[in-house]
VOLUM-739245 format. One record per residue (C-alpha): residue in one letter; x, y, z. Coordinates in nm, 3 decimals, padded with zeros to 5 digits, always signed. Example, Ala and Ser with C-alpha at 12.3 -4.5 7.8 and 13.67 -1.06 7.14 Angstrom:
% VOLUM-739245
 code    east   north      up
    A +01.230 -00.450 +00.780
    S +01.367 -00.106 +00.714
END
This chain:
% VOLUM-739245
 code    east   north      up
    X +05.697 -08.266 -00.277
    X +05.375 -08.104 -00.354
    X +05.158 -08.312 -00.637
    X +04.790 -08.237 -00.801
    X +04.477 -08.358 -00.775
    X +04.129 -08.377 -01.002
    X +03.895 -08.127 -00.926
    X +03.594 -08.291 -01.085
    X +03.307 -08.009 -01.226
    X +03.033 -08.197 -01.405
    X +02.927 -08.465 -01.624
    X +02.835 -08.482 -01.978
    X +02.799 -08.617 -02.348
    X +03.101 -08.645 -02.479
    X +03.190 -08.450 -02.779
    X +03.446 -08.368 -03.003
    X +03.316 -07.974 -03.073
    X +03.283 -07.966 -02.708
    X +03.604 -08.043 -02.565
    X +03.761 -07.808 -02.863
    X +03.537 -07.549 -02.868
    X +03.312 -07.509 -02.545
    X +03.609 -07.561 -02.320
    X +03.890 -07.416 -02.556
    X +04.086 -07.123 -02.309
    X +03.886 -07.260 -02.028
    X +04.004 -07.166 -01.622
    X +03.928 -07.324 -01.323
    X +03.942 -07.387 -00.953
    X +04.302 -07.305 -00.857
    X +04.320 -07.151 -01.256
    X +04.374 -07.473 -01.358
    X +04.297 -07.574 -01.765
    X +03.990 -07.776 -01.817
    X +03.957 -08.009 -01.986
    X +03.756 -08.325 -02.068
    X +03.828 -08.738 -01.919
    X +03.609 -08.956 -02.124
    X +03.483 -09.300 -02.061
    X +03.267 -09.456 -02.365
    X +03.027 -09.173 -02.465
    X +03.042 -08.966 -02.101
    X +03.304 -08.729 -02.008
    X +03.398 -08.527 -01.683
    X +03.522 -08.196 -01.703
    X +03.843 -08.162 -01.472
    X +04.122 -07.947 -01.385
    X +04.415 -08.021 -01.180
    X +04.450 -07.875 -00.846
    X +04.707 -07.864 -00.605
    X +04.721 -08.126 -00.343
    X +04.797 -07.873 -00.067
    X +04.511 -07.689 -00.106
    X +04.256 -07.987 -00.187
    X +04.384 -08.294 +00.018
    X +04.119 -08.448 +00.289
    X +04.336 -08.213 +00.557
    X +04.306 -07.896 +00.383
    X +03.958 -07.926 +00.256
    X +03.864 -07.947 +00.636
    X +04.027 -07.617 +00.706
    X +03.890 -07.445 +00.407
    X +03.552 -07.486 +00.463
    X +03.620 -07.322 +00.727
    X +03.717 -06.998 +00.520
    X +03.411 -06.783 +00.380
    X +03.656 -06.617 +00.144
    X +03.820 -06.963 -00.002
    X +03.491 -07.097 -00.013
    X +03.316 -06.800 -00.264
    X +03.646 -06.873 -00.480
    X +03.636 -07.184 -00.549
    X +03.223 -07.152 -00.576
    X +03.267 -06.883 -00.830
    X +03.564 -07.054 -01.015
    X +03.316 -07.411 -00.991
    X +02.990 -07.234 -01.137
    X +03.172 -07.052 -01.417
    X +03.323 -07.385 -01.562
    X +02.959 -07.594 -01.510
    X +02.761 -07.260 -01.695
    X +02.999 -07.280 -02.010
    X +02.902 -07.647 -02.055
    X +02.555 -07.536 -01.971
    X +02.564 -07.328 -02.241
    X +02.652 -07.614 -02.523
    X +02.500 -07.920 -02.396
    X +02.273 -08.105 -02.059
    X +02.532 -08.133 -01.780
    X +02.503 -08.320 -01.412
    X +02.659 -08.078 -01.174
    X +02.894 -08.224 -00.944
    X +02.955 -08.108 -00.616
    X +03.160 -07.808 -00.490
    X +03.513 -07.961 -00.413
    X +03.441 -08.304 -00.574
    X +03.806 -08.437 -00.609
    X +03.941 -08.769 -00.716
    X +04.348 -08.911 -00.695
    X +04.391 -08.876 -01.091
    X +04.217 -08.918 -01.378
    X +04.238 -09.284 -01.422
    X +04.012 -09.243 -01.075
    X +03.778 -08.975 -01.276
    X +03.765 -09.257 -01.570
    X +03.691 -09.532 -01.309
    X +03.383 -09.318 -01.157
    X +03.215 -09.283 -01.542
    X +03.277 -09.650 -01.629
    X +03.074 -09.750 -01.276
    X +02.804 -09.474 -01.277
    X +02.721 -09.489 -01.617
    X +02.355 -09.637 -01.652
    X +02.279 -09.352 -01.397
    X +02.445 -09.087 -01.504
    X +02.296 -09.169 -01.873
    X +01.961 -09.177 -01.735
    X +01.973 -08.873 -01.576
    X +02.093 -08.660 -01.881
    X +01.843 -08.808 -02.106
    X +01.556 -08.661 -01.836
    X +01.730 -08.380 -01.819
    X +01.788 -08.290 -02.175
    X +01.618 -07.975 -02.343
    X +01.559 -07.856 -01.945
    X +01.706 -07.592 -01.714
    X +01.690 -07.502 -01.383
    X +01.531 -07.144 -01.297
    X +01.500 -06.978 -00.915
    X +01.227 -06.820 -00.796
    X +01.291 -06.575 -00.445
    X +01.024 -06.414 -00.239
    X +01.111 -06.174 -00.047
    X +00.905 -05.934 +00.225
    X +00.982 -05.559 +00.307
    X +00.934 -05.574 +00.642
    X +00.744 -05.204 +00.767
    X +00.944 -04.999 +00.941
    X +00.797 -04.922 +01.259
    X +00.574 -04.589 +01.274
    X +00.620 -04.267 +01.399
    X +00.519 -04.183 +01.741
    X +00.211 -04.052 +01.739
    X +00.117 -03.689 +01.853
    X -00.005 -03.679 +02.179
    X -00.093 -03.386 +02.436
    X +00.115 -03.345 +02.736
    X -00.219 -03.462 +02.926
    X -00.286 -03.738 +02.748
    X +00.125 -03.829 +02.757
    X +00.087 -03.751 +03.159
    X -00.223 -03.978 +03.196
    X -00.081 -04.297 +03.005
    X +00.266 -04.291 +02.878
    X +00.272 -04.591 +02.794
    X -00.058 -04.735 +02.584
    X +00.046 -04.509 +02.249
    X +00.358 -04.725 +02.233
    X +00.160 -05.033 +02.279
    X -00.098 -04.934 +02.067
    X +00.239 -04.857 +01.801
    X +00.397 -05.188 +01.849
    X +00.065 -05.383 +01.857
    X +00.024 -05.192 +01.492
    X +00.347 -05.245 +01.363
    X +00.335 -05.670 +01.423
    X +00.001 -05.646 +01.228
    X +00.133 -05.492 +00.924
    X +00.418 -05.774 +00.920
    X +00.182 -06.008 +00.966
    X +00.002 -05.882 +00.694
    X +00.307 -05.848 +00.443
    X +00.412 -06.217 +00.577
    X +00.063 -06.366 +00.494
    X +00.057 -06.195 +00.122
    X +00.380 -06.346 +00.106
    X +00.321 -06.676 +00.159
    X -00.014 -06.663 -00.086
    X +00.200 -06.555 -00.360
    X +00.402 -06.854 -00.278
    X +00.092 -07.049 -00.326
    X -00.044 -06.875 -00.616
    X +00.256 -06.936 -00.815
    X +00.317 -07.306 -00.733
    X -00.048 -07.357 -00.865
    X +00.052 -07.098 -01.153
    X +00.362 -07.286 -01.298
    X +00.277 -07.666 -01.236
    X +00.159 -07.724 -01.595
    X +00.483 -07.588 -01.742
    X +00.758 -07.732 -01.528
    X +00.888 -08.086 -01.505
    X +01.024 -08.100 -01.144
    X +00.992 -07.860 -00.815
    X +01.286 -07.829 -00.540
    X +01.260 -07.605 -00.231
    X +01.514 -07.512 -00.069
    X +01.605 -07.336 +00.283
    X +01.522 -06.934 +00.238
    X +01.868 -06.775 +00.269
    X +01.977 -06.574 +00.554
    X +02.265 -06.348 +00.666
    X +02.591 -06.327 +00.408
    X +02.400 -06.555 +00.154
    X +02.083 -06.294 +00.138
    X +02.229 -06.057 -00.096
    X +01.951 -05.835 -00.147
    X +01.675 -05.597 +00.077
    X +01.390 -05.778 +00.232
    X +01.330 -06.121 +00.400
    X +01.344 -06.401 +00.179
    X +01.079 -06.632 +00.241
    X +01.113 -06.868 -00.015
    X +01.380 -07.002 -00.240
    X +01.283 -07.252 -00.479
    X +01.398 -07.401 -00.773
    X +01.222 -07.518 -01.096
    X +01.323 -07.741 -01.391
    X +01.192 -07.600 -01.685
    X +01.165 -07.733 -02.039
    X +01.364 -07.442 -02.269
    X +01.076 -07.335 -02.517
    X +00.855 -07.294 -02.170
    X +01.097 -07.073 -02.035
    X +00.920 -06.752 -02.107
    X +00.522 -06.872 -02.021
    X +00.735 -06.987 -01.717
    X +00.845 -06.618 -01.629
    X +00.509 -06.444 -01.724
    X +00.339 -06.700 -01.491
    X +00.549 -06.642 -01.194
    X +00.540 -06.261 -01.222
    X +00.159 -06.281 -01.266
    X +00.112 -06.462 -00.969
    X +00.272 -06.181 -00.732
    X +00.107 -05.870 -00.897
    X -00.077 -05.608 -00.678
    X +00.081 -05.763 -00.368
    X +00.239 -05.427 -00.207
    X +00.512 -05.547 +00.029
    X +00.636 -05.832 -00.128
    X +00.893 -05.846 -00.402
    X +00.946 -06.184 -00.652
    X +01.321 -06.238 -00.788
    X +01.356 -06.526 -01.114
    X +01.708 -06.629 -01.217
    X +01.854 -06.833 -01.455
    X +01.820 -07.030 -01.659
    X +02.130 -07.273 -01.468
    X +02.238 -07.620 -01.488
    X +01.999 -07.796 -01.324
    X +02.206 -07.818 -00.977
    X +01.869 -07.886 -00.790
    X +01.799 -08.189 -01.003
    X +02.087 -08.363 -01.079
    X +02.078 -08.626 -00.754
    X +02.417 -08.771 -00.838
    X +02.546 -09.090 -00.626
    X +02.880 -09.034 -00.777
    X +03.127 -09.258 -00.624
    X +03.333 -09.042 -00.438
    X +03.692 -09.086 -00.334
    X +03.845 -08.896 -00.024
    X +04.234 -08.782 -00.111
    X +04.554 -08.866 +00.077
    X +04.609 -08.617 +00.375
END
């Protein structure tokens, strides 16, 4: 017979206006109702799942599954932002799922110095991401040659091309990675904390150009706008290279949770 699970989303202050307001009408993973598992002054938002789709077995398979995966992502993020939106959360991680919710209390009663600590330095603070991309050139036209000239050397015009083209993405690539630099130095006096991650490639690069850096930032809220106007500052008059800032987000890059974690029954 098929059972449920807890899908575990994040970790916060507890609060009566919360669980009755924030989360009131609330979906999740699986379109499950969320709600809130408290333990002294810390709560978890969870929602139950089915046991079929979220046992130790199936998670294997799913993660397997592109399609499952951006589902459950999507469901996941939606449920973390409208806490985001009230109060500091910890983020847990995508498909963090526990027995029951005696197992969800059990995690808050054992974590607790550590999750406290980490939502007192994160209070008043969000996360914002900051993408560089490069337009790569396209690769010029031939050039117009004579017959004569063609018949003499067919082949040094496309060198001479090629040799072109790989100098202008150099170029691009090198203005690229200054603006990287320039805004680093730009922003350090109004952020708290600095993460960089892996540029994204393939299905995750979502946009035109090659991303060449994807960081994150964790920014006090009433810095948030000397934040932007820094970062934009830093990559005008830089022809070729394009700079994308999101959020402001839960602070997913800074959360660092050791969260016991507890592996369902196949």
């Amino acid at each position: 017979m098929a059972g449920t699970l807890s899908y575990a989303y994040a970790i916060v202050r507890y609060s009566d206006p919360l669980e009755h307001s924030a989360l009131a009408g609330c979906r999740g993973v699986a379109d499950g109702p969320v709600t809130l598992v408290r333990s002294a002054d810390l709560a978890a938002a969870v929602s139950p799942v089915p046991d079929t789709d979220f046992s130790q077995a199936a998670l294997t398979a799913h993660l397997e599954d592109l399609d499952w995966l951006e589902r459950t992502a999507r469901a996941h993020h939606l449920v973390v932002d409208s806490l985001a939106a009230h109060t500091t959360v910890l983020p847990l991680r995508l498909a963090t799922v526990y027995l029951d919710e005696e197992r969800v209390a059990q995690m808050l009663r054992e974590g607790h110095q550590t999750f406290a600590a980490l939502l007192d330095r994160l209070a008043g603070q969000a996360e914002w991401g900051v993408k560089v991309y490069v337009s790569t050139p396209a690769a010029p036209e031939p050039q117009a040659t004579t017959p004569a000239a063609e018949a003499a050397d067919p082949g040094r015009a496309y060198l001479r091309q090629r040799r072109h083209h790989h100098q202008e993405r150099q170029d691009v690539w090198h203005t690229a990675e200054e603006v990287v630099r320039r805004i680093d130095a730009g922003v350090r006096e109004v952020v708290s904390e600095h993460a960089r991650h892996r540029p994204q490639q393939g299905r995750l690069a979502d946009t035109s150009g090659e991303n060449v850096a994807n960081d994150a930032y964790l920014v006090p809220h009433d810095l948030a706008e000397e934040f932007r106007d820094r970062v934009l500052r830093a990559a005008e008059g830089r022809p070729g290279v394009r700079v994308d800032i999101t959020g402001p987000w839960a602070p997913y890059s800074f959360s660092r949770l050791g969260a016991p974690e507890e592996a369902p029954a196949p």
